[in-house]
matplotlib code that plots the C-alpha trace (Angstrom):
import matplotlib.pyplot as plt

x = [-59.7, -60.8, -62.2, -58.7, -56.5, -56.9, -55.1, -51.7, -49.8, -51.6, -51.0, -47.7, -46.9, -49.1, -46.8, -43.1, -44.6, -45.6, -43.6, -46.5, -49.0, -49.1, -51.5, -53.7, -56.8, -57.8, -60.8, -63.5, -63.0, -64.7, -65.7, -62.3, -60.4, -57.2, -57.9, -60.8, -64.7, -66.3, -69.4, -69.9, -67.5, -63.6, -60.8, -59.3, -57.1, -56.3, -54.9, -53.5, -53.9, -50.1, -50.0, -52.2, -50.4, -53.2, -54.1, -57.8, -60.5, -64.2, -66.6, -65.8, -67.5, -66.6, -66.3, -65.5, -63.7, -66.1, -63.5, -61.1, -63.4, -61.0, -62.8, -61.1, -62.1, -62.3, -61.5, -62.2, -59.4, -58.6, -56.4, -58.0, -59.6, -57.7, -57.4, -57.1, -57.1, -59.2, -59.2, -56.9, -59.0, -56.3, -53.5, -55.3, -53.1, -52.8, -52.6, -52.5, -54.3, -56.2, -55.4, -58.3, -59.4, -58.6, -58.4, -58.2, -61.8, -63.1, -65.9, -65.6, -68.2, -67.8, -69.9, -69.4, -71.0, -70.3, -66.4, -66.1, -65.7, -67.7, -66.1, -67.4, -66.2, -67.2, -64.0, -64.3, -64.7, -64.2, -67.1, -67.3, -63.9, -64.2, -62.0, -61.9, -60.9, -60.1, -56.5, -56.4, -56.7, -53.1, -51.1, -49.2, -47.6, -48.5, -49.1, -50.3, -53.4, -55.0, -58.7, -60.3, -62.6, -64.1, -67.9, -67.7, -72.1, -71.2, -69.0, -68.8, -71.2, -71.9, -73.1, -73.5, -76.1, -76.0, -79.0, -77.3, -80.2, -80.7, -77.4, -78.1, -76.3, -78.1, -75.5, -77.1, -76.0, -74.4, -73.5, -71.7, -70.4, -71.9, -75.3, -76.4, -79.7, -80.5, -80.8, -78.5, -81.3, -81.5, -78.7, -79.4, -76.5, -76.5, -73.9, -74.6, -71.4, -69.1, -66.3, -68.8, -71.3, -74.5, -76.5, -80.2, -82.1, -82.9, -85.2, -85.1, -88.7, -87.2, -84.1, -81.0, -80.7, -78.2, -78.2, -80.5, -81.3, -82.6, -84.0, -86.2, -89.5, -90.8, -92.3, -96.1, -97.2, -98.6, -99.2, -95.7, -93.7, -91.5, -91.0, -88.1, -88.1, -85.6, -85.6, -84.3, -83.1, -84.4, -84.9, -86.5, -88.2, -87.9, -88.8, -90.2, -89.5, -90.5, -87.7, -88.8, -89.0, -85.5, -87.4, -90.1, -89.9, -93.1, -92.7, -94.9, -94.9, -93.0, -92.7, -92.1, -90.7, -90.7, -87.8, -86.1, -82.9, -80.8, -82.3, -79.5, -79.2, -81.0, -82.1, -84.7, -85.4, -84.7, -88.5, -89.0, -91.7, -89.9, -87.0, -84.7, -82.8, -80.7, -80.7, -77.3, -77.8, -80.6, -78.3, -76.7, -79.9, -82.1, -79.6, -80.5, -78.8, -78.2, -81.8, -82.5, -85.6, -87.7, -90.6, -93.3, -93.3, -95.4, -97.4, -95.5, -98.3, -99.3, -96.1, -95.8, -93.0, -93.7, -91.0, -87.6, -84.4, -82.6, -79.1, -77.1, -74.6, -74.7, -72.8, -73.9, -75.0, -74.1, -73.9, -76.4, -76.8, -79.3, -78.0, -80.8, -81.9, -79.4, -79.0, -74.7, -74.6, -71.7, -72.0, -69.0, -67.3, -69.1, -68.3, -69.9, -73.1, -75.3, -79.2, -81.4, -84.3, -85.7, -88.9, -89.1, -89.1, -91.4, -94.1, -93.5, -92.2, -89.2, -85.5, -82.4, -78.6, -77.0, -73.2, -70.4, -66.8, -66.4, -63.0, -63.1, -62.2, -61.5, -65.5, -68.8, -69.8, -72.3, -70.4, -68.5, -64.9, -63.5, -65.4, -66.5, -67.9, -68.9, -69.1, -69.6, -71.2, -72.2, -69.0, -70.1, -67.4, -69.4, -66.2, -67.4, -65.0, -65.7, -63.9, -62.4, -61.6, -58.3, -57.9, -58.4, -59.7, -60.7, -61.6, -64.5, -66.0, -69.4, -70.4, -74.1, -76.9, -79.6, -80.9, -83.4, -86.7, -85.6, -89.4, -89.8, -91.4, -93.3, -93.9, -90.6, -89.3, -88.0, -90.8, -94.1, -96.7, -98.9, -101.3, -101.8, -103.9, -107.5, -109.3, -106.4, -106.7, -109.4, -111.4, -111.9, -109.8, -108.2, -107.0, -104.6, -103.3, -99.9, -98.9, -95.9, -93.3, -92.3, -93.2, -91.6, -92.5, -93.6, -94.6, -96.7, -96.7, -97.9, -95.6, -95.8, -94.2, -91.6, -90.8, -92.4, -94.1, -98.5, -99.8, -98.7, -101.2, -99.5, -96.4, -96.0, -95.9, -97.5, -97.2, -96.3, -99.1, -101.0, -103.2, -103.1, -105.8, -104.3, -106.7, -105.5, -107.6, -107.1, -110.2, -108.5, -105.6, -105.0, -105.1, -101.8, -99.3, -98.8, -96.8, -97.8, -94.1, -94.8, -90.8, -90.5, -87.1, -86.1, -87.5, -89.6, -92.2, -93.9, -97.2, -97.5, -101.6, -103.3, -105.8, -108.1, -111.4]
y = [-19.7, -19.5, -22.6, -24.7, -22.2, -24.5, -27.6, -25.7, -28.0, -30.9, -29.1, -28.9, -32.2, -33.4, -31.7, -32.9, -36.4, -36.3, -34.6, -34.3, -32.8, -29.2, -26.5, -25.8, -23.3, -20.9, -19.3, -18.8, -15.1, -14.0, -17.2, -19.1, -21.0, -21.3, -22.4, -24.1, -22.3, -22.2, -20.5, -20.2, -23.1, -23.0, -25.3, -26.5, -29.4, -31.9, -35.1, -36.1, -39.4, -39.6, -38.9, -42.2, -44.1, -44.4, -43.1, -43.1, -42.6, -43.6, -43.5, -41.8, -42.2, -40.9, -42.7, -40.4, -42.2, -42.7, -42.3, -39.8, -37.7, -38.0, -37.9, -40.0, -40.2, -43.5, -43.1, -45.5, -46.3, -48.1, -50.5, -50.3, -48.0, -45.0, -44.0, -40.5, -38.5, -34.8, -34.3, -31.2, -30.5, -27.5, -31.0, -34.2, -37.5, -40.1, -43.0, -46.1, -48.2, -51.7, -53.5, -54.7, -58.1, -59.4, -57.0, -53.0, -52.1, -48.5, -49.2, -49.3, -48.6, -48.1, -47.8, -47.6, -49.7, -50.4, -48.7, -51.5, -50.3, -53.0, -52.0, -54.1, -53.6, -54.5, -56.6, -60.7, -62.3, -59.5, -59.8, -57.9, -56.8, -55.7, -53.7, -52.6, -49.1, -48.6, -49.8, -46.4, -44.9, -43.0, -43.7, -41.3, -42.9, -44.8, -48.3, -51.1, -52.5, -55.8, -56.8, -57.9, -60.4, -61.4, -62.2, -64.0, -64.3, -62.6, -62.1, -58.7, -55.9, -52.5, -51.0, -51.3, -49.7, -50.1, -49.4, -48.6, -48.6, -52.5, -53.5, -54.9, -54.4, -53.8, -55.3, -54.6, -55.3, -58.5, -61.3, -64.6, -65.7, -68.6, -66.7, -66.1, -65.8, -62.2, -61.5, -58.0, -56.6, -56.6, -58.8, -58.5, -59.3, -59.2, -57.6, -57.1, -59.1, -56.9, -59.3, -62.4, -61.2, -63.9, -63.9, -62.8, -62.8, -61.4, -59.1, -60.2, -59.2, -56.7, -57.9, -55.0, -52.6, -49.6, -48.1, -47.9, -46.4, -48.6, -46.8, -47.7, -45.4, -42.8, -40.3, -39.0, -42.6, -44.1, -47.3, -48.4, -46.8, -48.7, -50.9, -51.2, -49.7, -49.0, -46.8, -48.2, -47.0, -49.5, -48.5, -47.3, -46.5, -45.8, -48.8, -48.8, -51.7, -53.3, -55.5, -56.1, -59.5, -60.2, -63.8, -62.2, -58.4, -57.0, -54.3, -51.5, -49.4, -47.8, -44.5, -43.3, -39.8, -38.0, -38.6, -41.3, -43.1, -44.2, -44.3, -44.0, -43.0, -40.9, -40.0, -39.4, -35.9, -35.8, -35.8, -38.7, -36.8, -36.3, -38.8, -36.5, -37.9, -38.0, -39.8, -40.4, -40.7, -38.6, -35.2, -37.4, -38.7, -35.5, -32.8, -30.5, -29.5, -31.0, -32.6, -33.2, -35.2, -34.8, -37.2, -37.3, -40.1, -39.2, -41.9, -44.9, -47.0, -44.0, -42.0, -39.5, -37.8, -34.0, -32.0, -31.3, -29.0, -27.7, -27.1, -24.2, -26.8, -29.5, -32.3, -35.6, -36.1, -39.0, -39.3, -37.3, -36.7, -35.0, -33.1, -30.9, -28.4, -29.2, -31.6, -32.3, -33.6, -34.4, -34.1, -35.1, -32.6, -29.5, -30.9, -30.5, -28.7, -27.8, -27.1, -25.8, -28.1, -25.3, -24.2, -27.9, -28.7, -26.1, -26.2, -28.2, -25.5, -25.4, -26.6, -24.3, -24.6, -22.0, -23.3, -24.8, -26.1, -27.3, -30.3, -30.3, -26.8, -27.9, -28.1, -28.6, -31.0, -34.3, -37.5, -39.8, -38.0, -36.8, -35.1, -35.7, -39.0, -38.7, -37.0, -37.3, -34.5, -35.6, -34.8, -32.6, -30.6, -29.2, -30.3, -31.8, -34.1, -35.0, -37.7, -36.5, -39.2, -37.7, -35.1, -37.4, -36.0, -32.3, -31.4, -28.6, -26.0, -24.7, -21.3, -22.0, -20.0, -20.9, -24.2, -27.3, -25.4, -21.9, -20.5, -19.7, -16.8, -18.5, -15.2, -14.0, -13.2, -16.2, -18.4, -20.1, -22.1, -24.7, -26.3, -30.4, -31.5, -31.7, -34.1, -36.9, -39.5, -38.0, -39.4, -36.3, -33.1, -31.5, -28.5, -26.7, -23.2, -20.9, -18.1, -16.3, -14.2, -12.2, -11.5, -13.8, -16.1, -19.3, -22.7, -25.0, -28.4, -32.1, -35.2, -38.6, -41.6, -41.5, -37.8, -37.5, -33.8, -34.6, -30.8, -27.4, -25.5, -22.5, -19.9, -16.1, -14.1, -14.0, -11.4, -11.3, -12.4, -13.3, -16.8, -18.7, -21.6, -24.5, -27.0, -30.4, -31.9, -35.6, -36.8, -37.5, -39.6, -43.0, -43.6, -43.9, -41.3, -38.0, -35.3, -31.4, -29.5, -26.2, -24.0, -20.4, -18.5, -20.0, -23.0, -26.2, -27.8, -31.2, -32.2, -36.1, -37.5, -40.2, -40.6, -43.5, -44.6]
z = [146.1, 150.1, 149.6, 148.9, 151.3, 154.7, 152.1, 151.1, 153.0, 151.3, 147.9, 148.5, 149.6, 146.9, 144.4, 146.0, 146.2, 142.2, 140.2, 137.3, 139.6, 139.5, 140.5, 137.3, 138.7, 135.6, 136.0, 133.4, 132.5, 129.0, 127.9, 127.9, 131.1, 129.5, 125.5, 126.7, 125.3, 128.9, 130.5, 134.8, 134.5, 135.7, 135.2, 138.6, 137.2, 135.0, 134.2, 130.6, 129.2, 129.0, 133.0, 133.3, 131.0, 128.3, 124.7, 125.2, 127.7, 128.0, 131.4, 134.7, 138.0, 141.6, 145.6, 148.6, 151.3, 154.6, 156.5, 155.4, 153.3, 150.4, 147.1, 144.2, 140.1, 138.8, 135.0, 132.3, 129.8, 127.0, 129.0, 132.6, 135.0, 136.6, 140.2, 140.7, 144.4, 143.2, 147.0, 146.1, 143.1, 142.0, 142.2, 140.9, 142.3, 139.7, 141.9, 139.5, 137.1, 137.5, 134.4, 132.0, 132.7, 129.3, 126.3, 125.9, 124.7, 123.7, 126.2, 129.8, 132.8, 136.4, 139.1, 142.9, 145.6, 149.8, 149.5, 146.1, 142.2, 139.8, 136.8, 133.1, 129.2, 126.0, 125.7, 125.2, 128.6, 130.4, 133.2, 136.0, 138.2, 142.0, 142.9, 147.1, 146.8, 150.3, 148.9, 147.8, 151.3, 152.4, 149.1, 147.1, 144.4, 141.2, 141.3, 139.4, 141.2, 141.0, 140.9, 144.4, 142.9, 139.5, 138.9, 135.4, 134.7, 132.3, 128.9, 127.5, 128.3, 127.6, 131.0, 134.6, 136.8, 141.0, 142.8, 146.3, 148.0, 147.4, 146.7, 143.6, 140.3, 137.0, 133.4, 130.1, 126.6, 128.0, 126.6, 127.2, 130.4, 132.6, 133.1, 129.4, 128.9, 129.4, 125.4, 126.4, 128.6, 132.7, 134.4, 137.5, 140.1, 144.0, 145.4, 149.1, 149.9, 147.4, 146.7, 146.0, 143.3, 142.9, 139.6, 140.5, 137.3, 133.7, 132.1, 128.5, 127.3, 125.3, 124.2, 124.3, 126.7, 126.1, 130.0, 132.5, 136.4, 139.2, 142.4, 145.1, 144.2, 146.1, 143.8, 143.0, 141.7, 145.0, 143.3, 143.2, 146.7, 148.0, 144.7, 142.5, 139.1, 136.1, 134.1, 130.8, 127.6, 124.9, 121.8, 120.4, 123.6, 127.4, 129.4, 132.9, 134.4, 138.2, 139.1, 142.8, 142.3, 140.4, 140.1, 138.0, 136.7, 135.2, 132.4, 133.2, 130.5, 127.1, 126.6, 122.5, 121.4, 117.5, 115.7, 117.5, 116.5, 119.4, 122.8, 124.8, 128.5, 131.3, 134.3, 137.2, 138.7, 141.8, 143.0, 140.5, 138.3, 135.2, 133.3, 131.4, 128.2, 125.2, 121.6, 120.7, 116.9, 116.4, 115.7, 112.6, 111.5, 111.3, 111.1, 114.1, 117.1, 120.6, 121.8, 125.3, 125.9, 128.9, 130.2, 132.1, 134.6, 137.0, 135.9, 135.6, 134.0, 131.3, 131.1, 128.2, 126.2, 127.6, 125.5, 124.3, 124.0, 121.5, 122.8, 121.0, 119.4, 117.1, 118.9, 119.5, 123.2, 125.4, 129.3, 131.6, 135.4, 137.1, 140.7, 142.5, 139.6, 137.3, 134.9, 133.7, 130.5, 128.5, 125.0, 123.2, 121.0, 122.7, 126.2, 129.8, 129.4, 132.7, 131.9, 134.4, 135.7, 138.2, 136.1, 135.0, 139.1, 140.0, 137.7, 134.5, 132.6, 130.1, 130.5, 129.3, 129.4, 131.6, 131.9, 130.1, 129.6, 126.0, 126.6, 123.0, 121.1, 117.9, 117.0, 118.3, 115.3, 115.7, 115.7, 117.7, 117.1, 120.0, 123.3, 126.6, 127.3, 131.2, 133.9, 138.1, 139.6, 143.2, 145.2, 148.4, 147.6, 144.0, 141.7, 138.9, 137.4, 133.2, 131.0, 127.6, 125.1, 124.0, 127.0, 130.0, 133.2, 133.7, 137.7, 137.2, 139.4, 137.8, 139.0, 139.4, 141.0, 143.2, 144.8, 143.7, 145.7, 144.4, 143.0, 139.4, 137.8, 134.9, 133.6, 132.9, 129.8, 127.9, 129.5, 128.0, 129.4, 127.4, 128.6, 128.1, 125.0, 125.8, 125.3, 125.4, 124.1, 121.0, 118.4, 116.3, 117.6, 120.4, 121.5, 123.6, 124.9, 124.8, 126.3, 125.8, 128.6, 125.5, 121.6, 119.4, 115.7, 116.7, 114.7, 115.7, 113.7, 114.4, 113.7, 113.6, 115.7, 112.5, 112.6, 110.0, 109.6, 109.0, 109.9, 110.3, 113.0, 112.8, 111.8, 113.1, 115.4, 118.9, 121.8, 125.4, 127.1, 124.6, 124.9, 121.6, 121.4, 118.6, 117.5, 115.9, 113.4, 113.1, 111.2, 108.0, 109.9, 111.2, 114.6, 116.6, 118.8, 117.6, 118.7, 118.4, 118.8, 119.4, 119.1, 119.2, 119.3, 122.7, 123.5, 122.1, 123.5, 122.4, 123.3, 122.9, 121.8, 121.2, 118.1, 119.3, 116.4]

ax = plt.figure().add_subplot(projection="3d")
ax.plot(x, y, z, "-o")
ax.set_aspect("equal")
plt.show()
């Protein structure tokens, strides 16, 4: 509460000038803010669809004002994108709407670059609108807002990406529109001069691209510092791509997981080791809870799929962000979840969710029927501000504890360590080691590129500190990529391998 009391005069003016805007800060206090399910998360605000003039929302992303520090959510809608001023995070400003460019769509993205919002839909002939958001600098009342400028290489799309580093602008699932020939994968635009967009080039090796990140390298691969590379979810597989010649990208490498059925968005640690994930579809198609994938990208031309997480609920996951330690996912019906990087960061060790703020209480259910869709957390401020499809915007404040170099005892209860398969790749066999912070039953099973289930290594019972040695036998099996998933009571691990002859 300290935080906001130097802004009561803001507040208050905030709340004369519009009449809808009131103070809304409910703490998280034994597991509910208000009638919302929450964990280390409190409600600071909100804003209704109804308060935006709208009946459904999609994406969400954030810009802070250079020059006044104001920080402002820019929420996808049905019909348009919303402006809102979370600057008083307890009194959210709705400050108007830009119009969509030509139909109301379910899909809408937005990303932010040089003080301009590039904002592209899945409706017919939409392309991209710019939209100079310094308009929104000093106002106080809704309006109806008009795009800047109009880049129109394109038709309809699914997603944008912005590498701000470059200035260049990344449109997948594209299609139409006077630069065509992309085949829905990497559009690559330059937008260094915001309001006049110039096509760059394609990456269409691999046809349809659902999202992707773009960022200028610097992580433990020496090979490629200093080049540009995406990050690209295409299924059935991540995609590393080098796009530092726009003329002429070069695909680096593919990286396969068990049980795949919808590669669907992600995002680079922050030291660039490790690409953590989600499968929209895969909760449907299999039946088990949340999954959150991480990967091994350390390096980029033989990147692996290391392991995955089980979250505690069943919904379908869609948009993640990774901040520092923590990684802020929203996962439709179960809502903003916040899982812990640190022992991932500090020594390759497992992930685990530590926070939440369900927007959705009716159920945590897989499936595409109400829920978050998005979320921004890089505000300096720490709000995190999430999209709800029927609830509009929520303005967050997790309660989270230590920082991205904190040290982690690998030894704790609740914590394993296996090793990597050795030898890898193996004609014959291969082996590898776990040892448990704690006694607990654990199975250890081997699966193939289909999910399907080839060999059980192991079920029962091992103690704390005890070192388990597993050996996989693959003489009687064709060669290919398997994955060894080893789960216990709370965590799994996969260890990805490669059968040569």
């Amino acid at each position: 509460m300290n935080r906001f009391a130097s802004a009561c005069s803001l507040l208050l003016l905030a709340l004369l000038l519009v009449p809808n805007a009131t103070a809304q800060q409910v703490a998280c206090v034994n597991g509910f803010a208000d009638s919302f399910p929450c964990a280390s998360v409190d409600l600071l605000g909100r804003v209704t669809l109804p308060q935006m003039n709208a009946s459904y929302a999609n994406d969400i992303w954030g810009w802070t004002d250079p020059t006044t520090g104001n920080e402002y959510a820019l929420v996808g809608l049905g019909n348009g994108t919303a402006f809102v001023d979370v600057s008083i995070p307890t009194s959210p400003v709705y400050l108007g709407t830009l119009p969509t460019h030509t139909q109301t769509s379910t899909w809408r993205d937005i990303k932010v670059y040089a003080d301009h919002a590039f904002i592209v839909s899945e409706a017919s002939n939409h392309g991209v609108q710019v939209f100079d958001l310094t308009q929104l600098r000093g106002m106080t009342s809704p309006t109806t807002f008009s795009e800047t400028a109009h880049y129109d290489g394109i038709g309809s799309s699914h997603n944008i990406a912005i590498n701000e580093e470059t200035g260049f602008a990344y449109i997948v699932g594209a299609g139409g529109g006077s630069e065509s020939g992309c085949s829905g994968g990497l559009h690559m635009v330059d937008i260094q001069d915001p309001e006049n967009p110039t096509f760059a080039g394609c990456f269409s090796q691999d046809g349809y691209i659902h999202d992707v990140q773009c960022v200028v390298y610097d992580g433990p691969d020496t090979d490629y510092t200093g080049s540009e590379i995406c990050m690209a979810a295409n299924d059935p597989v991540v995609t590393i791509v080098d796009v530092t010649d726009k003329s002429n990208p070069v695909q680096v490498s593919q990286i396969p997981y068990p049980n795949d059925a919808y590669t669907h968005q992600g995002w680079l640690t922050e030291d660039q080791r490790y690409f953590i994930a989600n499968d929209e579809i895969d909760e449907l198609n299999f039946g088990f809870n949340t999954r959150t994938l991480v990967f091994d990208v350390s390096d980029l031309d033989s990147p692996e799929f290391l392991r995955e997480y089980f979250h505690p609920t069943a919904s379908t996951d869609h948009n993640l962000y990774v901040k520092g330690r923590y990684a802020y996912q929203s996962n439709y019906t179960s809502g903003l979840r916040i899982v812990d990087l640190g022992r991932l960061i500090s020594g390759g060790g497992p992930v685990v969710e530590i926070a939440s703020f369900d927007t959705y209480p009716p159920n945590d259910a897989s499936g595409f029927g109400g829920g978050s869709w998005s979320n921004y957390p890089y505000f300096e401020s720490g709000i995190v501000i999430v999209s709800d499809q029927g609830g509009g915007l929520f303005v967050l404040e997790p309660q989270l504890p230590g920082n991205p170099t904190d040290a982690v005892d690998t030894t704790a209860p609740g914590t394993f360590a296996l090793t990597q398969a050795y030898p890898n790749p193996f004609t014959d066999r291969t082996q590898f080691e776990l040892t448990l912070g704690d006694t607990q039953d654990v199975d250890v099973a081997v699966f193939d590129v289909l999910g399907r289930r080839v060999a059980d290594l192991f079920h029962g019972t091992l103690g704390a500190g005890q070192q388990r040695s597993f050996v996989f036998d693959g003489s009687a099996l064709p060669a290919g990529l398997y994955f060894v998933r080893v789960t216990g009571e709370g965590f799994s691990e996969t260890r990805q391998v490669a059968l040569t002859r």
